[in-house]
C-alpha positions in Angstrom: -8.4 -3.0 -14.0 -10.5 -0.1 -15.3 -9.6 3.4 -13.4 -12.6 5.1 -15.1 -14.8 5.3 -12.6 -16.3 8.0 -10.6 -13.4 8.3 -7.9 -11.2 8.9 -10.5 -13.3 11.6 -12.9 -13.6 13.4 -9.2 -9.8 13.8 -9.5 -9.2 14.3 -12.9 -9.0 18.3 -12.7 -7.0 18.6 -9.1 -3.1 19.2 -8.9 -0.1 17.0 -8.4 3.3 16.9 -8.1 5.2 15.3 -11.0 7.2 12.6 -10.1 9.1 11.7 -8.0 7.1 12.2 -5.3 10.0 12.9 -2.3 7.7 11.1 0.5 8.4 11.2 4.2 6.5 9.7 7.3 6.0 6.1 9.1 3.7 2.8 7.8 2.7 -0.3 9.8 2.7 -3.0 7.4 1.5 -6.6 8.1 1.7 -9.9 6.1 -0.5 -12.6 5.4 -0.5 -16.2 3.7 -3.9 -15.9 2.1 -5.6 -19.1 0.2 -5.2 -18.7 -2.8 -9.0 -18.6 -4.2 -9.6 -16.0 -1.7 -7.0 -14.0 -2.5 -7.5 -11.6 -5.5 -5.7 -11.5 -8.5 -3.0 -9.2 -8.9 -3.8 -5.8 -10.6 -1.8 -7.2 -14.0 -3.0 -10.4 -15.5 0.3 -11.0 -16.4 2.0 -10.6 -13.2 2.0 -14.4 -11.4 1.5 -14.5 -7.5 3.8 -16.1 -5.9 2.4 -18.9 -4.1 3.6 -21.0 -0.8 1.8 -24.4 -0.3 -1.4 -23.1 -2.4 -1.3 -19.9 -0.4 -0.5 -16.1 -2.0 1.6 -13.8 0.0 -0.7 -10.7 0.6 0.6 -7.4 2.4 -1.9 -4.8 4.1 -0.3 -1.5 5.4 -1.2 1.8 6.8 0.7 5.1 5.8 1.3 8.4 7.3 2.9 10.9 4.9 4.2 14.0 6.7 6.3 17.1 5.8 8.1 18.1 4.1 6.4 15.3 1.8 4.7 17.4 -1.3 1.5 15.6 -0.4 0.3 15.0 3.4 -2.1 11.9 3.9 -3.4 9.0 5.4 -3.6 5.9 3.4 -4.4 2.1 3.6 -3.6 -0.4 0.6 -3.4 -4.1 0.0 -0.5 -5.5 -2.2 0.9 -8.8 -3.6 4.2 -10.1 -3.7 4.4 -10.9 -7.8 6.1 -12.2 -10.3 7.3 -10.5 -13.6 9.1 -13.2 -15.7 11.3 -13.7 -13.4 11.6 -10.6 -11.7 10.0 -9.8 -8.2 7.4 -6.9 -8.3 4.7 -5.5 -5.9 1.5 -5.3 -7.1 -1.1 -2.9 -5.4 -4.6 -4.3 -5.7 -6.7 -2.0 -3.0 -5.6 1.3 -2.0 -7.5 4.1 -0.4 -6.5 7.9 0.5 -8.0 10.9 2.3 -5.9 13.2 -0.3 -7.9 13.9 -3.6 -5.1 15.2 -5.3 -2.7 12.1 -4.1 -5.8 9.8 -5.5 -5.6 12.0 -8.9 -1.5 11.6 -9.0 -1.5 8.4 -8.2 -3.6 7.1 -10.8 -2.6 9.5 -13.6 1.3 8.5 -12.7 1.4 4.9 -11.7 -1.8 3.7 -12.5 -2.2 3.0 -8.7 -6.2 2.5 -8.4 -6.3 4.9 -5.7 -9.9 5.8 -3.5 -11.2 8.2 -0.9 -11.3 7.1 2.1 -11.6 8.7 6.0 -9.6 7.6 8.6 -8.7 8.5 12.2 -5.6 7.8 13.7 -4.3 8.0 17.4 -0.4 9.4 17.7 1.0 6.1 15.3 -0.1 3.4 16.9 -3.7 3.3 16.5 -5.7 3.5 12.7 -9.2 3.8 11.3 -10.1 3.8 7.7 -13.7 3.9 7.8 -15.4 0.2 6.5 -12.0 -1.0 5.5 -10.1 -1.8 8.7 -8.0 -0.8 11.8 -5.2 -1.8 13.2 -3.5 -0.9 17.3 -0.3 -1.3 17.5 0.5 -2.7 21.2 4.5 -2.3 21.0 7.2 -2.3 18.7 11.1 -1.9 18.0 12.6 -0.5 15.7 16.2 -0.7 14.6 18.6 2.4 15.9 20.1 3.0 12.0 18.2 3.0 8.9 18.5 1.0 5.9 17.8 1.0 2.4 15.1 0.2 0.5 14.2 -0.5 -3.5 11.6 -2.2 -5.0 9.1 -1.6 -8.3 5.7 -1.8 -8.7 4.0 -3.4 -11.3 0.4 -1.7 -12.1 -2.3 -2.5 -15.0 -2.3 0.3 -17.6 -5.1 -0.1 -20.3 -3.8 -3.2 -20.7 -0.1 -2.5 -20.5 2.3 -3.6 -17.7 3.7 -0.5 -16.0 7.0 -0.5 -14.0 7.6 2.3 -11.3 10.5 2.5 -8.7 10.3 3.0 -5.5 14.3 3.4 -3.5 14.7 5.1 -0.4 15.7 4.6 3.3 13.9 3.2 6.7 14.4 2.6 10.2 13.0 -1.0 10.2 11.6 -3.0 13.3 8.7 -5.2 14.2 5.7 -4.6 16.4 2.6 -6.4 18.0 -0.2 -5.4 16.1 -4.1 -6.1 16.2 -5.7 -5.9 12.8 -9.1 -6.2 12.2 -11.4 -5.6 8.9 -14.4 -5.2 8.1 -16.3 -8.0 7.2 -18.8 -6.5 4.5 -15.8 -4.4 3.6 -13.4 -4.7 0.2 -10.6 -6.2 2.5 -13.1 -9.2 3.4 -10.6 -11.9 2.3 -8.1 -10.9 5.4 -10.6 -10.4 8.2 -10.2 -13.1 11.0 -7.1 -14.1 9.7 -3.8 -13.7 11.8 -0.7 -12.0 10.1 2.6 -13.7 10.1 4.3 -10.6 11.7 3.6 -6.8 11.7 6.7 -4.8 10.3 7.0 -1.2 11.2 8.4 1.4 8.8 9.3 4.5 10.8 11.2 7.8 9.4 11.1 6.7 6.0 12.1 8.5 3.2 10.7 7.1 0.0 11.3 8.7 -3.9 8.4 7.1 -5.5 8.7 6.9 -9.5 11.4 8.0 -11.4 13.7 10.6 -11.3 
């Protein structure tokens, strides 16, 4: 996918920290089995969605970065569960920010197609990014110890397959959550559909890229 676009030229002169970024905060993440010709491709033409009875496996999640993160931001992306030979990957087709300088970083690190986007958010269990989608989270539990977490992304560079870490730690749980999206919006392909579960991601610490 091409990342020279206006969004990205409006970022090209801001700040970032190198990587990793040390990231701290909470996420609400919910997951979907999506048809497969509604689905969008994965952000790498070589990366193979992984497919259950003609359906993809498609994630949508909302993030809250806090301090002592080096960025602090909202965010909302959609990802795919992918395929890399052999090897399972994340692949992060939609994503939206209300940090320029995390939208610059992101793309000139990761080749994460990062946008601007504004959102409103109520304590952490209610979230608004503006024409995408919300999401009111009526209850959840989280586990009382955290656990570890590793996984890589796989992102579409000029053509080239690029491979970033992700490791860290989590207090994992589950919740009750109400998503909607906008049906004119870029997340089109989920709205009316019901998620398989909503997973919340509280106290995280995430090192995103490598070290």
């Amino acid at each position: 996918m091409d990342l020279s676009d206006p969004a990205a030229s409006a970022g090209e002169n801001l700040a970032y920290p190198p990587e990793p970024w040390d990231l701290h905060g909470h996420a609400q993440v919910g997951v979907w089995l999506v048809p497969r010709r509604s689905a969008p491709p994965p952000h790498h033409p070589r990366s193979r969605q992984i497919r259950i009875f003609g359906r993809v496996l498609v994630g949508a999640a909302f993030f809250r970065y806090d301090d002592p993160s080096p960025l602090t931001y909202d965010e909302i992306m959609a990802t795919q569960l992918v395929l890399d030979g052999w090897r399972p990957r994340v692949s992060i087709t939609h994503i939206w920010v209300d940090s320029p300088a995390s939208m610059a970083g992101g793309r000139d690190l990761w080749a994460i197609p990062k946008h601007l986007a504004e959102f409103e958010r109520v304590t952490n269990r209610a979230y608004t990014a503006r024409g995408i989608g919300t999401l009111t989270l009526a209850r959840w539990r989280a586990l009382p110890f955290r656990l570890p977490l590793g996984f890589r992304i796989a992102q579409d560079r000029a053509g080239a397959l690029l491979v970033s870490p992700v490791t860290g730690s989590a207090r994992l749980g589950t919740g009750k959550g109400f998503w909607t999206f906008d049906t004119g919006g870029p997340l089109a392909f989920l709205a009316g559909r019901k998620p398989l579960l909503t997973l919340t991601v509280q106290q995280f610490r995430l090192f995103f890229g490598t070290r």
